[in-house]
N, C-alpha and C positions, 0 to 999 in steps of 0.2 A: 757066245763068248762068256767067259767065264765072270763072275764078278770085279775080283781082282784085276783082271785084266783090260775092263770096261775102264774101272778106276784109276789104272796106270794110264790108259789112253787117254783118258779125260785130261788128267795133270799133264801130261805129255804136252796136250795141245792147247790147253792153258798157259803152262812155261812160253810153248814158242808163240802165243801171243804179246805174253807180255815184253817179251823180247825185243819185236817187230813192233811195237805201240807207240807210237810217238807220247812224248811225256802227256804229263795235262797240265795246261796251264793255270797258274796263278800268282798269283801277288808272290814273292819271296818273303817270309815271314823275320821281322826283327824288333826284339821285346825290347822296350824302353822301359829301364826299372826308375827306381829313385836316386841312383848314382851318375844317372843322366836328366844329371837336373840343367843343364843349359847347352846351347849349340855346342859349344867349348870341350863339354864333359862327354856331349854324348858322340854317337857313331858318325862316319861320315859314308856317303851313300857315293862311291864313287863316280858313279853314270846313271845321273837322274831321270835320262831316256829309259830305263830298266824298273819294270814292277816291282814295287816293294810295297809291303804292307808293315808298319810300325805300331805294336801294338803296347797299349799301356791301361791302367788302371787307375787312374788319377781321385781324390777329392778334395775338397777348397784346400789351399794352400802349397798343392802339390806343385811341381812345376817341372816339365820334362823340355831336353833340347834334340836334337840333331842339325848334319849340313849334309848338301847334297850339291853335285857340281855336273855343270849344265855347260856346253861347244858350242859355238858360232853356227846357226842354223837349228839348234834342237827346239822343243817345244817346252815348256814347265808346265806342267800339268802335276797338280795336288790336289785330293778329296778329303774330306771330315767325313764318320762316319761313326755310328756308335751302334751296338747291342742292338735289335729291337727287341730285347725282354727287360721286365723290371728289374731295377728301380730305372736305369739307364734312359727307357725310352718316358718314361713320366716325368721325366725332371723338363720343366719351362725351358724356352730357348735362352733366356740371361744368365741361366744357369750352368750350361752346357759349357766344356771348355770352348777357352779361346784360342786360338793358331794363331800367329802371328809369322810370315816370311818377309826375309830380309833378302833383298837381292844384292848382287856382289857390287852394285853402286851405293848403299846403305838405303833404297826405297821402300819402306814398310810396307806391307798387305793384310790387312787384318781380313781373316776369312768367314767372310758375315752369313749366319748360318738362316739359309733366306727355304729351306724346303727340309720335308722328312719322306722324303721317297724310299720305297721300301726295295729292297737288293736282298735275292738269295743267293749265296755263296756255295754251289754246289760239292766243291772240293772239302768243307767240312763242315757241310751239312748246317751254317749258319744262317740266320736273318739280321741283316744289321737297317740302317736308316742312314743314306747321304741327308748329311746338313746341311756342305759350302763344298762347291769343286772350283777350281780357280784356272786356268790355261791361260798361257800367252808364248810370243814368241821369247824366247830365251837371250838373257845377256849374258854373256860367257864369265864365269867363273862360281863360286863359291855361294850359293844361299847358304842362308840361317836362319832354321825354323822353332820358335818357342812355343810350347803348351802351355796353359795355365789353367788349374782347374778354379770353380767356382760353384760348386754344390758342395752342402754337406755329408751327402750322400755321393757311396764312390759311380765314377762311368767307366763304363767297359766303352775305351777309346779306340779307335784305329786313323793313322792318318796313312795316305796312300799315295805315294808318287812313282810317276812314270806310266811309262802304257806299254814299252816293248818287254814280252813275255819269256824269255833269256837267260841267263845266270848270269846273276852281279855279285860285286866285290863289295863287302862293305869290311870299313877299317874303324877299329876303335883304340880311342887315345890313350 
């Protein structure tokens, strides 16, 4: 067989895999700038049963928001997670941001950043570090969740909710 023709074949059966491929899963990616600075300002995460990964860039004074809304029977489930490369993974735990979620009764949850377990993110080739994961059974409506940074130095932030791997809606104000 001739070169060319190796090489159409090849692409050939490339294409029809990726066809047939079922996607890859992962977190749904949504940047939190500096214009989402409070729940208020920022995104809302339609169906907080659906992966998202919220990523931001924070240092002290910064302050980012989102909400995310949770049915009768679902689960909440949110992670902290940062960078593990410099300066991100060197910064003390008091320094790290803070998360704070607000449940749709106004009960606060500060998410206390109690490990640095290390996670590789195969889909783009990342190393980050769980700091706090928090689960419970779900009260139906509307969390509010605040960032606040507290280093001098900036963190490569991610917060992460949900767990079913799906295409979500998310709306912004």
């Amino acid at each position: 067989m001739k070169l060319m023709s190796r090489v159409s074949l090849a692409a050939a059966i490339a294409a029809a895999a990726l066809v047939v491929a079922p996607p890859a899963a992962a977190h749904q990616p949504v940047p939190l700038g500096p214009a989402e600075s409070s729940p208020a300002k920022g995104p809302l995460l339609v169906d907080g049963t659906i992966s998202f990964a919220l990523f931001t860039d924070i240092k002290r004074g910064d302050r980012r928001g989102f909400r995310f809304r949770l049915e009768e029977g679902d689960r909440m489930a949110v992670q902290l997670l940062i960078l593990d490369r410099p300066p991100s993974n060197e910064i003390r735990n008091a320094r790290l941001p803070r998360v704070t979620i607000t449940d749709p009764r106004g009960r606060k949850t500060r998410m206390i950043i109690n490990e640095r377990t290390e996670f590789y993110e195969p889909y783009g080739g990342t190393d980050y570090l769980y700091l706090s994961r928090v689960e419970s059974d779900a009260i139906p409506g509307e969390y509010r969740v605040n960032v606040s940074a507290r280093s001098k130095r900036v963190v490569e932030t991610v917060i992460s909710v949900g767990y079913r791997e799906v295409p979500g809606e998310v709306r912004y104000p």
